[in-house]
NUDO-750131 format. One record per residue (C-alpha): residue in three letters; x, y, z. Coordinates in steps of 0.05 Angstrom, whole numbers, plus 5000, padded with zeros to 4 digits. Layout:
! NUDO-750131
ALAXYZ;...
This chain:
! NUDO-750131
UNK475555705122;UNK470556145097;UNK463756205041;UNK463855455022;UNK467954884987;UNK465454364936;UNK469553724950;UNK472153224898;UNK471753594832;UNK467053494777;UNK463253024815;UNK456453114859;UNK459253294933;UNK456753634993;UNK458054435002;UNK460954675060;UNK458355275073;UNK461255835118;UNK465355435162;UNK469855905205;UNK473755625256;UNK480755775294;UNK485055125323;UNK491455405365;UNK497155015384;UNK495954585445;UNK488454545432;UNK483853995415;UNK477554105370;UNK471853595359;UNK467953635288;UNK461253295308;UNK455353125261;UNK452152525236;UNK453352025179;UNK452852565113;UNK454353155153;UNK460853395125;UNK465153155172;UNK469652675128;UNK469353185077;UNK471353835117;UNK477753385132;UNK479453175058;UNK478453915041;UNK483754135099;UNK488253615082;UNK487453605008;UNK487152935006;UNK480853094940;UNK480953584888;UNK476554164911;UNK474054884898;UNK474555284961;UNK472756004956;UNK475956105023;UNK481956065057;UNK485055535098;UNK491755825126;UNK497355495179;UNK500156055224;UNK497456665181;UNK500456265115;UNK495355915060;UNK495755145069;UNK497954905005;UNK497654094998;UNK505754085003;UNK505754455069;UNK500554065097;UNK504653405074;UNK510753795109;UNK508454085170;UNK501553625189;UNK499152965191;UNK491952575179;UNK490451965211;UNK485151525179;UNK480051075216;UNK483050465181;UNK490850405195;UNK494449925165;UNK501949665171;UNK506849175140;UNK505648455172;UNK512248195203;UNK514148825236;UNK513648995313;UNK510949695336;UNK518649905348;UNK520849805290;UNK514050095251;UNK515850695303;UNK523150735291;UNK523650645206;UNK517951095197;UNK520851665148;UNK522352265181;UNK528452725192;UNK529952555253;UNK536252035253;UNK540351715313;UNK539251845386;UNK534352465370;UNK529451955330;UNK530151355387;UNK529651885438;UNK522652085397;UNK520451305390;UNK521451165465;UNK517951855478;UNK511851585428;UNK512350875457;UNK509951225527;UNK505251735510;UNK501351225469;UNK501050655533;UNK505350215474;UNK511750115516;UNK509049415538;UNK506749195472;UNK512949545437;UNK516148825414;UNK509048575388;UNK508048445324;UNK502849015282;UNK498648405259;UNK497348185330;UNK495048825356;UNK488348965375;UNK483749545336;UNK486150045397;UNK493149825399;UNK492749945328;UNK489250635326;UNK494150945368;UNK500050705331;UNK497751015278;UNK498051665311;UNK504651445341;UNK507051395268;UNK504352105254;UNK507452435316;UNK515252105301;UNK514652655249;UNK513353175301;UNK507253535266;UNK504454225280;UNK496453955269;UNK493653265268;UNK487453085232;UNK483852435253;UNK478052145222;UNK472951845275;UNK478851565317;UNK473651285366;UNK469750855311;UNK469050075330;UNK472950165400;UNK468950085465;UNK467950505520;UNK474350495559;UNK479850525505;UNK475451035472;UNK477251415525;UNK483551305533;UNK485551555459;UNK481852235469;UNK484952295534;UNK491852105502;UNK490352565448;UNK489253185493;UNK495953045538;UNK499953005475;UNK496853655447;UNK498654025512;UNK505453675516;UNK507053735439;UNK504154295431;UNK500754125369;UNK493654265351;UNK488753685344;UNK482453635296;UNK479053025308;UNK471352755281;UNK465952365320;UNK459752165313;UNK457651825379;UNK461152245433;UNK460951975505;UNK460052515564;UNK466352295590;UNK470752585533;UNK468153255536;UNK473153585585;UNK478553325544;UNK475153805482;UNK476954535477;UNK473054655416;UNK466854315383;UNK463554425310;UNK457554205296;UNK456054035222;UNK448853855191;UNK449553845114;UNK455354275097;UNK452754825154;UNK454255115219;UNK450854935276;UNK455055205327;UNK463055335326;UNK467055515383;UNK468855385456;UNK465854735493;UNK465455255562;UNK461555735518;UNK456955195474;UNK451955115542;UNK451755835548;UNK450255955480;UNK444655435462;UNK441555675531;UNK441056395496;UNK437856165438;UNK432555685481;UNK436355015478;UNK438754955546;UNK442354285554;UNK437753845614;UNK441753675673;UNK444952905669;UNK444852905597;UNK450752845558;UNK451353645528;UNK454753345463;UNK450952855444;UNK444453275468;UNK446753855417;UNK449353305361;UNK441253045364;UNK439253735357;UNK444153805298;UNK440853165258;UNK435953205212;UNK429752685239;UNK427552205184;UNK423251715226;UNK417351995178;UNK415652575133;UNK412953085188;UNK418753085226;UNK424053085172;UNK421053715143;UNK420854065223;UNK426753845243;UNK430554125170;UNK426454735182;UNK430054715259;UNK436754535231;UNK435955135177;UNK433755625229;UNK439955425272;UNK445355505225;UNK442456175200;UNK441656355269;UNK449256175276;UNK451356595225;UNK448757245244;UNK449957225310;UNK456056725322;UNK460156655379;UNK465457145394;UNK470756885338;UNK477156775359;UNK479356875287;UNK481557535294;UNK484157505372;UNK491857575381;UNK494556865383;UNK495456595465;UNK502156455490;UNK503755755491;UNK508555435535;UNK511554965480;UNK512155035412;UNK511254445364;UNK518254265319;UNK517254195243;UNK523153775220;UNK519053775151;UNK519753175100;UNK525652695102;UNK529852725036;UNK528352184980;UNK534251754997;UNK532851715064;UNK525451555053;UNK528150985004;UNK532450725061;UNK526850705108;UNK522850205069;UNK527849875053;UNK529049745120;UNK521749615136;UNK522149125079;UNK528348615101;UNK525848705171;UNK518748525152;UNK521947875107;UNK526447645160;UNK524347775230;UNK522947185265;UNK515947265269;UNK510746745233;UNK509347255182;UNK516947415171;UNK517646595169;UNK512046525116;UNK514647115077;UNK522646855066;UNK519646125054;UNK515946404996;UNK521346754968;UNK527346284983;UNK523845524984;UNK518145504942;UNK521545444873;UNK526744854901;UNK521644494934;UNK517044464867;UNK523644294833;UNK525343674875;UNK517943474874;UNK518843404803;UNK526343134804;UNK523842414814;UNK519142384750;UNK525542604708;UNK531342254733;UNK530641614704;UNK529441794637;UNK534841654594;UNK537842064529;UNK535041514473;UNK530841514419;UNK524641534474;UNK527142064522;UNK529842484477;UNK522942784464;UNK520942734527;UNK526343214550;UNK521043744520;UNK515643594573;UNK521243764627;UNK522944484589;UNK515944644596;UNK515444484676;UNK521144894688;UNK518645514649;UNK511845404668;UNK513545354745;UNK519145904746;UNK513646384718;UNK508446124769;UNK513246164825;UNK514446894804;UNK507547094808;UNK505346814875;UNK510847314921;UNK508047934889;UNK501447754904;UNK503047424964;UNK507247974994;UNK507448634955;UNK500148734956;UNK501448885038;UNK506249425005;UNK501249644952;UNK494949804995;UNK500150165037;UNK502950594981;UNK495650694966;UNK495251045039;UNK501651375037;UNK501451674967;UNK495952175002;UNK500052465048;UNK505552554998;UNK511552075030;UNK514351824977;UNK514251614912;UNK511551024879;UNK519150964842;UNK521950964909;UNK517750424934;UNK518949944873;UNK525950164879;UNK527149864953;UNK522649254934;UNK526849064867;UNK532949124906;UNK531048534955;UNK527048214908;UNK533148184854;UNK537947824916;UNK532547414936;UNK530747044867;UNK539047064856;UNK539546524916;UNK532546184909;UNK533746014830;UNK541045814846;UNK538245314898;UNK534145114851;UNK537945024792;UNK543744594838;UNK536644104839;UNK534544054762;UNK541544134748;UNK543643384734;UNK537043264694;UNK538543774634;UNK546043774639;UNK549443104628;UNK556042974681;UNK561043094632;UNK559343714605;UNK557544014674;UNK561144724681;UNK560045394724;UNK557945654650;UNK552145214637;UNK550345324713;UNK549546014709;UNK546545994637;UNK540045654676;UNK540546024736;UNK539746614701;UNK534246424653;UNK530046154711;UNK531846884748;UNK528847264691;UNK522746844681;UNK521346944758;UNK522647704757;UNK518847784698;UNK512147454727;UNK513147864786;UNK513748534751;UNK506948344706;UNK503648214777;UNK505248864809;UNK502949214738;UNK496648894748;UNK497049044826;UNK496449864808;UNK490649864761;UNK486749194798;UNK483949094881;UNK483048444882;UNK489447994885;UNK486547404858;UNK484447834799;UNK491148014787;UNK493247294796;UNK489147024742;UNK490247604690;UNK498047484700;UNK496246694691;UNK492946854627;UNK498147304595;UNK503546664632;UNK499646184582;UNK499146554520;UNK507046624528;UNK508345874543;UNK503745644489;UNK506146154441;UNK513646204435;UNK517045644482;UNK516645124429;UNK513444574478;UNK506644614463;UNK507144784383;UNK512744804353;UNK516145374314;UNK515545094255;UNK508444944253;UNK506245654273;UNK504246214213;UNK511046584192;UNK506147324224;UNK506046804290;UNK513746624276;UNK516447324276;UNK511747534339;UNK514446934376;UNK521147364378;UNK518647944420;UNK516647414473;UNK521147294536;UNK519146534532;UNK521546434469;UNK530046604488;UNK528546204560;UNK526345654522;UNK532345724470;UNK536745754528;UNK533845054564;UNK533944704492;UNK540744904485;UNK543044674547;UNK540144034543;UNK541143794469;UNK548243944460;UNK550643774535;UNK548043034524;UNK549542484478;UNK544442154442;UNK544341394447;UNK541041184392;UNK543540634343;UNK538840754282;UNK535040124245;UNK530240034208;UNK524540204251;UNK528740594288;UNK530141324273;UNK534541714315;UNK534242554321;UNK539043064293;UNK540543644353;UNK540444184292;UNK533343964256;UNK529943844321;UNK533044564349;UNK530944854286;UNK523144494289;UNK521944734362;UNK525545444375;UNK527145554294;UNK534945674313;UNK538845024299;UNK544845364346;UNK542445924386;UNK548846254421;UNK547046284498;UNK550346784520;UNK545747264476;UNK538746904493;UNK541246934568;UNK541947764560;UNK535747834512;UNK531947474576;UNK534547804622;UNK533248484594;UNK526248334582;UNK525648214656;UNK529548914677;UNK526149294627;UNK519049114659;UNK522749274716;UNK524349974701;UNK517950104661;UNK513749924727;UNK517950454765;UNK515450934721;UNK509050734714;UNK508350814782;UNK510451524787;UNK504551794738;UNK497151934775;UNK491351434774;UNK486351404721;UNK479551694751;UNK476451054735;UNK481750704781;UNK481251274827;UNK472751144833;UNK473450304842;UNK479950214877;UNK483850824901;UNK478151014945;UNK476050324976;UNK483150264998;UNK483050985035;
């Protein structure tokens, strides 16, 4: 890299100025500075991981590192990992997406497992892992793709002593045995890492303090009158001297004035650059396998997803109980309160009370899953979609696959409980069954697709929750015909009610249950008994809707949203999502 870069465009960032530095296969380098250094930034600006204006050059084995070779060919790890719930560290290991396939990628996993110290914890599950455990699976997951440079972002941060040094340790055997390079930032080194670093760079404020060899950093801060004293720690000694001193005004301005005089020093007279030396020969040469194709990427989380839904973990437990249960069991709660009531002249109006339960809890029970369980995929995604993996249309892809089998069996179970409440015995058929199964399908598919909308543009799940409840209760109220009826709405209201999924659901339930019952109701003269057609035409404003037509209108509402959230998810983030949400997540 050279003259300076200006991270995260159009916004106030820190300038990195003349950073020149070399990183050979097999090597490990250390970017050391303080909190506001540069470090974090240096890395985003390697990685592209923020828009920037570099006026030098970052290349990968004499070639310019574009943002798709970097996705291809390296990896960044961030301080804060995080996997699907319900999977072990095998199979996060095994179904990450890479080219590898068969023995060659179990080989790899097994080979990972063991230079990580994760063969005894390989059959945990990821939310049971400690914050080590967890760090180096994350690097695990980076080096199943066999990269030729791994960038990690203070992969020390929050661990204690000993398994801090075990990860730098780890970390410098797999860059000799990989033969990949390794570009790591701290910010409180321990003297016990340092022969484990080839290379240090020290950052204050966008500048060079020093850049080069850890054998030749002693020699050379001794030349310029900062000799290192004996039984202190040489890296954290020269990371102090590197900090700008704000305990009071007098020795923020010397010690800026120090800093200043350092990295000007630095720059005419740096250490012998290794820039320009021929390149060392290297026992081992990293493999690129580059970037899995699409389909294959799409079969790897779908993978990840069933095993993450039905492993037999208490996560994977929780997760199918949602999906499968939840609807049938708020179903047969409610069976009870609607089982005696009887097809007169006073439950025949009643009946209404039962429509709206059904459509009310079928959207409810739509809503809870994707906030309940596709969040874990979102904020992943969110990670992910940096390094360029895949697509947001592949994820939704894999997601409405499962999703679209899942609802299939948990609305038939619960339609075989509500069943005998709207459907009278004698006019039971596999017609009438599916006609409900299918309406309660789409209403659940159809809350779930407005959740994950709200899931792209909004953090915080509960948020999302109550947005989606809002937009539930406008369409309930609306156009079902249970709370007012069509007829008493404004014909502008009438007309909008007809662009509403609600409004064919609840034309298919009214259906169902007013012409698959007979009314007994001997009229008198206090007594006045219901026509099918006039109430039909009062609540819904269709005195006989066909129901094979409101069953596909429904149902295309719900695969529409489907499709349309596919493709939302393929376009960029707004900057103002980018700002609140994108970032907190990374």
């Amino acid at each position: 890299m050279g003259d300076g870069c200006l991270g995260i465009g159009g916004e106030p960032a820190l300038i990195l100025r003349d950073i020149n530095f070399a990183v050979r296969s097999g090597e490990v380098m250390a970017i050391l500075g303080s909190k506001g250094s540069g470090k974090r930034a240096l890395l985003d600006v390697i990685s592209h991981r923020v828009e920037s204006k570099c006026k030098g050059q970052i290349l990968l084995n004499g070639v310019p590192l574009t943002k798709s070779l970097f996705q291809n060919r390296c990896a960044y790890v961030s301080q804060d990992p995080y996997f699907i719930p319900g999977l072990t560290v095998a199979q996060t290991l095994h179904y990450t997406p890479a080219r590898l396939t068969g023995y060659l990628k179990s080989s790899k996993v097994r080979q990972v497992l063991a230079d990580l110290a994760l063969t005894q914890v390989a059959k945990k599950y990821v939310e049971n892992l400690n914050i080590s455990e967890k760090r180096r699976l994350s690097i695990g997951v980076q080096l199943v793709r066999d990269p030729v440079m791994i960038l990690l972002d203070e992969p020390t941060q929050y661990l204690n002593p000993l398994n801090a040094y075990l990860l730098i340790s780890i970390l410098s055997n797999i860059s000799k045995k990989c033969g990949c390079g390794i570009i790591l930032s701290l910010e409180k080194p321990r003297s016990d890492v340092f022969p484990f670093l080839d290379k240090a760079l020290f950052l204050c404020l966008g500048g060079v303090v020093y850049s080069g060899g850890t054998r030749t950093m002693l020699e050379y801060f001794h030349n310029i009158g900062f000799p290192c004293p004996q039984l202190e720690n040489p890296l954290m000694y020269y990371l102090c001297l590197s900090t700008v001193d704000r305990r009071s005004r007098d020795r923020f301005v010397e010690s800026s004035q120090q800093i200043d005089a350092l990295i000007e020093r630095f720059s005419r007279e740096p250490v012998m650059s290794e820039i320009n030396l021929p390149p060392k020969n290297v026992a081992k040469y990293p493999i690129s396998y580059g970037k899995p194709t699409e389909l294959k990427v799409w079969f790897m989380i779908l993978m990840q997803m069933m095993l993450s839904i039905f492993s037999c973990g208490t996560t994977g437990i929780k997760f199918l109980c949602v999906r499968l249960f939840m609807l049938p069991l708020i179903f047969a709660i409610y069976f009870p309160f609607f089982f005696n009531l009887t097809f007169d002249h006073h439950g025949f109006f009643s009946k209404k009370g039962l429509i709206l339960n059904l459509i009310g809890w079928s959207y409810g029970c739509g809503m809870i899953p994707a906030i309940a369980i596709y969040k874990h995929w979102r904020d992943k995604f969110m990670k992910d979609k940096a390094e360029g993996l895949y697509s947001g249309g592949t994820l939704l892809l894999a997601y409405n696959i499962i999703s679209i089998g899942l609802w299939l069996i948990s609305t038939s179970l619960a339609t075989i409980v509500i069943y005998p409440l709207m459907v009278d015995t004698k006019y039971q058929d596999y017609k009438t069954f599916a006609h409900i199964v299918l309406a309660v399908w789409s209403c659940c598919i159809l809350a779930e697709q407005i959740s994950i909308t709200f899931l792209l543009y909004v953090k915080q799940t509960f948020n999302s929750l109550t947005y989606c409840t809002y937009i539930v209760v406008l369409l309930i109220i609306l156009a079902t015909g249970t709370v007012r009826s069509y007829a008493g709405l404004h014909p502008l209201l009438q007309d909008v009610t007809k662009t509403a999924h609600s409004y064919y659901v609840s034309s298919i339930f009214y259906s169902t249950i007013f012409t698959s019952h007979q009314l007994n109701c001997i009229p008198t003269a206090s007594i006045i008994c219901p026509k099918f057609s006039e109430y039909l035409f009062e609540r819904i404003g269709n005195p006989d809707p066909n129901e094979w037509q409101e069953v596909a209108t429904a149902c295309a509402f719900a695969l529409a949203l489907m499709v349309f959230n596919m493709v939302l998810y393929l376009f960029p983030l707004p900057k103002f999502v980018k700002k609140k949400f994108y970032k907190q997540i990374l």
